[in-house]
N, C-alpha and C positions, 0 to 999 in steps of 0.2 A: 504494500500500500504506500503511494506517495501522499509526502507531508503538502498538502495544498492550501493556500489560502485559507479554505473556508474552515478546515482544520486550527487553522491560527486562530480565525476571529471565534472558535467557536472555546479552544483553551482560554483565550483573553476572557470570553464573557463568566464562564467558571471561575477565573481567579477575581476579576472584579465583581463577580457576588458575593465570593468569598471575604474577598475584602470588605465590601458591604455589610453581610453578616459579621466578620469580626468586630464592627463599627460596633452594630448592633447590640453586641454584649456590653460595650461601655454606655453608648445614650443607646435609648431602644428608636428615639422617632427624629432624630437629626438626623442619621444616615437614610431613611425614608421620607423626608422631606427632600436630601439632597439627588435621592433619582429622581422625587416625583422635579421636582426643577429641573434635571440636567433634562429630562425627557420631554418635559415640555418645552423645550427649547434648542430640540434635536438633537444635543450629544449623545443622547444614548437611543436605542432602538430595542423599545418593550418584547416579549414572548408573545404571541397571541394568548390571548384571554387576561391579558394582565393589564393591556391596554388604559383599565380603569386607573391605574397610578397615574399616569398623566395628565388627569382632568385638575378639574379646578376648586370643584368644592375638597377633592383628596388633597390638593393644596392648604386648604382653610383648618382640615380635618388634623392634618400631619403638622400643621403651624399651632394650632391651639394646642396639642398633644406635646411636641413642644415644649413648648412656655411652661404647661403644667409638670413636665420632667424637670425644669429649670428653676421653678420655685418651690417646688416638693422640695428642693435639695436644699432651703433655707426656711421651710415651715418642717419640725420634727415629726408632728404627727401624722401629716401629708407626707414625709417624705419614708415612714414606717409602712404606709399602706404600700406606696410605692416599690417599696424594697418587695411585700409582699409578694405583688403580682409580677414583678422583673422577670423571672427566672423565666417560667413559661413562655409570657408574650415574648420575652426577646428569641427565644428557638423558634418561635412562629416567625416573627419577625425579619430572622436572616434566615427561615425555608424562602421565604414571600422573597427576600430578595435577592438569591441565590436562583429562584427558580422563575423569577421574573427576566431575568438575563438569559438566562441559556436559552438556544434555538437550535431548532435542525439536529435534537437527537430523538430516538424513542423516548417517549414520556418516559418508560417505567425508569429508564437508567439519565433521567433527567430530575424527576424524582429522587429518586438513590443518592442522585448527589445532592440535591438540594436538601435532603432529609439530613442525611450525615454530616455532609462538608457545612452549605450554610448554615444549619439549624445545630449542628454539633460544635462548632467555633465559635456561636453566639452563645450558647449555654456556657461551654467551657470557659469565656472572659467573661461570663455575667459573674 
């Protein structure tokens, strides 16, 4: 099998999920803010069916999420609830954007990685 292009861009889009999901474990909704931006504004190019990161109210949605990760971190008891629910939503969080990159493989081993790779390097640095 020859290394071809689509090969490249398709390793690149696995590592910047991955990257993404890594994000993920530190703030859960700044690195999901910053695809839904980069995509609305063409640098990146969504999965099919994920398309929805790109709109506009997932902008408002991912801003206000946000802000509320940002002040939790200086009100104690908002930021105890926070701690709470981190752990989960961030493994969702870098699947979502692990598997919102990837293209052009079978779902199931698109999945696979997104389950593991993104959703297991967002848990492991949450």
């Amino acid at each position: 099998m020859d290394f071809t292009r689509e090969h490249a861009e398709i390793i690149l889009a696995i590592l910047t999920g991955i990257g993404l999901s890594a994000a993920c474990g530190f703030r859960i909704f700044l690195p999901l803010l910053a695809l839904n931006l980069a995509s609305m504004h063409g640098y990146i190019g969504l999965a099919p069916g994920f398309e929805w990161i790109g709109g506009y109210t997932v902008t408002v949605a991912f801003s206000l999420a946000t802000i509320l990760e940002i002040v939790a971190y200086y009100v104690p008891w908002l930021d105890n609830v926070m701690d709470a629910i981190a752990s989960p939503v961030s493994i969702i969080a870098g699947t979502i954007a692990t598997a919102s990159l990837v293209t052009d493989i079978p779902p199931s081993l698109k999945w696979t990685i997104s389950i593991i790779a993104g959703g297991g390097i967002a848990g492991l640095l949450q």
